[in-house]
Every structure is written in structure tokens, then in C-alpha cells.
C-alpha positions as CSV (number, residue, x, y, z in Angstrom):
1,X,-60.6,-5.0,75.8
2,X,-58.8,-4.2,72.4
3,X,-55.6,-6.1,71.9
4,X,-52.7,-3.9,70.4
5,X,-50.7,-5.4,67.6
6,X,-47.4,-6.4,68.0
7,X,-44.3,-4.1,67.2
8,X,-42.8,-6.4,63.9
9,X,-40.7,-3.4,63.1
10,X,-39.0,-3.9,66.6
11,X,-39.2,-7.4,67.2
12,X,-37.7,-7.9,63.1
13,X,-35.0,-5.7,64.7
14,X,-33.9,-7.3,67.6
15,X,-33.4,-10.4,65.5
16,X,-30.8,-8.7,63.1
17,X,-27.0,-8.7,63.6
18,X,-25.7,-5.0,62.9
19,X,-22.4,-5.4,64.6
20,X,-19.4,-7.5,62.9
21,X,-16.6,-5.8,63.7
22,X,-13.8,-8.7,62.6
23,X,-13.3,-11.4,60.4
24,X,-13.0,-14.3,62.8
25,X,-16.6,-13.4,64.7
26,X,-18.0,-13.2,60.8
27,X,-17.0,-16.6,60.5
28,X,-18.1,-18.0,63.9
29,X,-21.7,-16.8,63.5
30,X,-24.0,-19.9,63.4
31,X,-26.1,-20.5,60.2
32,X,-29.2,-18.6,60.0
33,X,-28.1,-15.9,61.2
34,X,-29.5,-12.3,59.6
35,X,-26.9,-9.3,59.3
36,X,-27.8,-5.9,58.2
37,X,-28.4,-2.2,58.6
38,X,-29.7,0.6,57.5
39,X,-26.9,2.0,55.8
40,X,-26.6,-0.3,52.7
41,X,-24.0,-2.6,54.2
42,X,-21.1,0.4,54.5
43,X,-21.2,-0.6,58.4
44,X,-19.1,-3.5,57.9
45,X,-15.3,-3.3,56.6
46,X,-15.0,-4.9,53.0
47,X,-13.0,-7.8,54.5
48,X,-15.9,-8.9,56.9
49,X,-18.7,-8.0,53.9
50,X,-16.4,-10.7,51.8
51,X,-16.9,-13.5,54.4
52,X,-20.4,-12.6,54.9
53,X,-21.0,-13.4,51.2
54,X,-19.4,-16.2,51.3
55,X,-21.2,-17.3,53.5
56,X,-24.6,-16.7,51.9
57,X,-26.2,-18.0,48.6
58,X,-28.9,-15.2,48.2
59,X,-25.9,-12.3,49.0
60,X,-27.6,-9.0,49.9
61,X,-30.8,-7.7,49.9
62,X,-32.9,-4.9,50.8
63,X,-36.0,-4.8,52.9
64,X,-38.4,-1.8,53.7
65,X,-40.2,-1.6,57.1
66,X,-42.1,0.7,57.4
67,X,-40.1,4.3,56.7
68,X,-36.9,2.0,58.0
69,X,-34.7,0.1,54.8
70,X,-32.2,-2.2,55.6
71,X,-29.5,-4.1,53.8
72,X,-29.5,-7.4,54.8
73,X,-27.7,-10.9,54.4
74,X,-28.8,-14.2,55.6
75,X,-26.2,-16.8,56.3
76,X,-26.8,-20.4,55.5
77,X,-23.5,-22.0,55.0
């Protein structure tokens, strides 16, 4: 019986915050959290994209999977 390999491209997904829609949640989400999308960050209002790098030392970056690229940001202060 052949296994099948797991879905990263999904699983990598599920793990990512795409929604931020305020300030104040921006601020409350825990270190370690990952926010992106695949639209190069314009998803998030300037003001919320400020606190997000704040909050982050490494500040945005861009990841391919597969035919999927996302902008992402890790926070870890």
C-alpha cells in the first residue's frame, strides 16, 4: 500500500494569518505568529502593516510554494 505525501502547500496554509483587519488584533497576536498573503501585503491597511513590522525583526518576505507566492511576516516581539 503506497502512502501519499502530505499536502505542505495546504497544511503551510492553514498556519498563516491572512486576516488583520484592525490595529488592536495586530497587536494582540501572540509571538510566533506568521501573517501573509498572496497579494504582496496590500491586504492589510498601512496602519496594521506598521504594527506588524514593528513587531518583527526580519520585516517581510516572500515565499514560493509551488505556483502560490506569498508575502509574509513573522512576529517575534
Amino acid at each position: 500500500m503506497a502512502s501519499q505525501a502530505p499536502d505542505l502547500k495546504n497544511a503551510f496554509a492553514a498556519t498563516i494569518i491572512c486576516k488583520v483587519p484592525t490595529i488592536e488584533m495586530a497587536r494582540k497576536l501572540p509571538v510566533g505568529s506568521i501573517v501573509g498573503d498572496h497579494h504582496g501585503g496590500v491586504t492589510f491597511t498601512d496602519a496594521v502593516a506598521a504594527v506588524l513590522e514593528s513587531r518583527s525583526h526580519r520585516g517581510w518576505k516572500e515565499l514560493r510554494l509551488g505556483s502560490d507566492l506569498w508575502t509574509l511576516i513573522m512576529l517575534d516581539r
